[in-house]
C-alpha positions as a Markdown table, in Angstrom:
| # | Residue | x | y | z |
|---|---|---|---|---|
| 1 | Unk | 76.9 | 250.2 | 87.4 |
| 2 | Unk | 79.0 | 251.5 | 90.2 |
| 3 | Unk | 78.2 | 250.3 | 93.9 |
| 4 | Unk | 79.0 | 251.4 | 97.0 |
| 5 | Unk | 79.5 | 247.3 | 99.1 |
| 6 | Unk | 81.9 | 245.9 | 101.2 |
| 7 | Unk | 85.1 | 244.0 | 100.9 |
| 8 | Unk | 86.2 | 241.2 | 103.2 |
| 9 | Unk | 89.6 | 241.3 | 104.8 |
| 10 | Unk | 90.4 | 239.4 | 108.4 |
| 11 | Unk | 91.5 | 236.2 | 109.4 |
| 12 | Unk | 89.3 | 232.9 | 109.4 |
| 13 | Unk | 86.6 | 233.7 | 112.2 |
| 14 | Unk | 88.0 | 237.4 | 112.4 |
| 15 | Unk | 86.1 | 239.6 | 109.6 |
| 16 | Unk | 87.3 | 243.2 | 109.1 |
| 17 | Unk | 85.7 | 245.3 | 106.2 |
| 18 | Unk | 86.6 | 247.7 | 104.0 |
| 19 | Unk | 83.4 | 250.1 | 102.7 |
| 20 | Unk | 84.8 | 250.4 | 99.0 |
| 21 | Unk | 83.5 | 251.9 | 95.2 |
| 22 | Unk | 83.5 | 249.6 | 92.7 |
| 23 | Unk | 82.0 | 248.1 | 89.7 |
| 24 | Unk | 79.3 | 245.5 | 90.1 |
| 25 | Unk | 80.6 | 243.4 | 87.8 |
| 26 | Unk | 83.9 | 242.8 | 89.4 |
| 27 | Unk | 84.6 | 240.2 | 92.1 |
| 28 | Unk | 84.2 | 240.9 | 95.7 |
| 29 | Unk | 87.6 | 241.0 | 96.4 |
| 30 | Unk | 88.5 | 242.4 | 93.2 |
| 31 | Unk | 90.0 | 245.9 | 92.3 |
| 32 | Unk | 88.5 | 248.8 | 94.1 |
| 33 | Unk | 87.8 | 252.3 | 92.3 |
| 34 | Unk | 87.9 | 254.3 | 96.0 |
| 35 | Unk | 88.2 | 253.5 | 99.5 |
| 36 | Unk | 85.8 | 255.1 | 101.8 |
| 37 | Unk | 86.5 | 253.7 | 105.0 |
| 38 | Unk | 86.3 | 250.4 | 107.3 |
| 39 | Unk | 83.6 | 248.6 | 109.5 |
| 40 | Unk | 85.2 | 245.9 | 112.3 |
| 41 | Unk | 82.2 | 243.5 | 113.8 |
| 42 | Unk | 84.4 | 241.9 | 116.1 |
| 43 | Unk | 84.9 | 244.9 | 118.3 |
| 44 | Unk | 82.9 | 246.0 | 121.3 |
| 45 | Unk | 81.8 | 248.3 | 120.5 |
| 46 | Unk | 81.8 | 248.1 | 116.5 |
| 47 | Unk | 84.3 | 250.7 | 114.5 |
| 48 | Unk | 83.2 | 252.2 | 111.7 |
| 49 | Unk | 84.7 | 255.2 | 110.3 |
| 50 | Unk | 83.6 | 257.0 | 107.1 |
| 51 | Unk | 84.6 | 259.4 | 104.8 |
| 52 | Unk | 81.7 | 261.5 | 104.7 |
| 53 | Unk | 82.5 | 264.0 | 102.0 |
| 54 | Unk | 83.7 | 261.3 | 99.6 |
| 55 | Unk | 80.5 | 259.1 | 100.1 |
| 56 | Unk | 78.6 | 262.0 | 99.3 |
| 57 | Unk | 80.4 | 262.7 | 96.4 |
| 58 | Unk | 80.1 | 258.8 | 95.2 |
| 59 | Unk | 75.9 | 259.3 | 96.0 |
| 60 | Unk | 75.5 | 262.2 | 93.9 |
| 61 | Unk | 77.5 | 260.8 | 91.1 |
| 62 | Unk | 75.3 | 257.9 | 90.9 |
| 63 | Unk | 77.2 | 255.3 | 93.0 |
| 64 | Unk | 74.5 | 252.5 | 94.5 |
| 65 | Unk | 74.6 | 251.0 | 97.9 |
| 66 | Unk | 74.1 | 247.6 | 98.7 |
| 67 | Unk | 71.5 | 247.1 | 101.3 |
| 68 | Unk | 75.0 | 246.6 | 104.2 |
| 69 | Unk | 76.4 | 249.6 | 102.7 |
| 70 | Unk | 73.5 | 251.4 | 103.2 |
| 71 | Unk | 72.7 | 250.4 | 106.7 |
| 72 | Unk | 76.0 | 251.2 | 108.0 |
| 73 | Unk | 76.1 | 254.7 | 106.2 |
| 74 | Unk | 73.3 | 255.4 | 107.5 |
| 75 | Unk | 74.9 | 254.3 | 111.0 |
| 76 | Unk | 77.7 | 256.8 | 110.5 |
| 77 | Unk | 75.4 | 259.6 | 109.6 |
| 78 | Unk | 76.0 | 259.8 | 105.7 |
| 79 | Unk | 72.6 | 259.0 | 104.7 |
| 80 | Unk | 69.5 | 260.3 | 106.4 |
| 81 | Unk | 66.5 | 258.0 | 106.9 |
């Protein structure tokens, strides 16, 4: 199955994620099938910026968020609810 999750990049204490397409199977760091943008906690405020279209076009394929994924497309207006 193919998820929509998050991959962690940063220093120790210093998260930065990448929002990423990718099988479930593979590891959390492992290899990616698309990038569709990055989310930085450690900012005030937060960055988040999303490729809209290609989310979209990941959702409609059949691509499954995990429950992070989900919140923060929903945060940048790619998901309504």
């Amino acid at each position: 199955m193919v998820k929509i999750r998050l991959t962690r990049l940063g220093a120790k204490k210093n998260p930065f994620y990448r929002i990423v397409v990718t099988d479930s199977k593979v590891a959390r760091n492992g290899k990616n099938i698309a990038e569709l943008g990055y989310y930085n906690p450690t900012v005030e405020p937060i960055e988040l910026k999303v490729n809209a279209e290609e989310a979209k076009k990941w959702l409609s394929n059949g691509a499954q968020p995990t429950d992070t994924a989900k919140a923060l497309l929903k945060k940048a207006g790619v998901i309504e609810g």
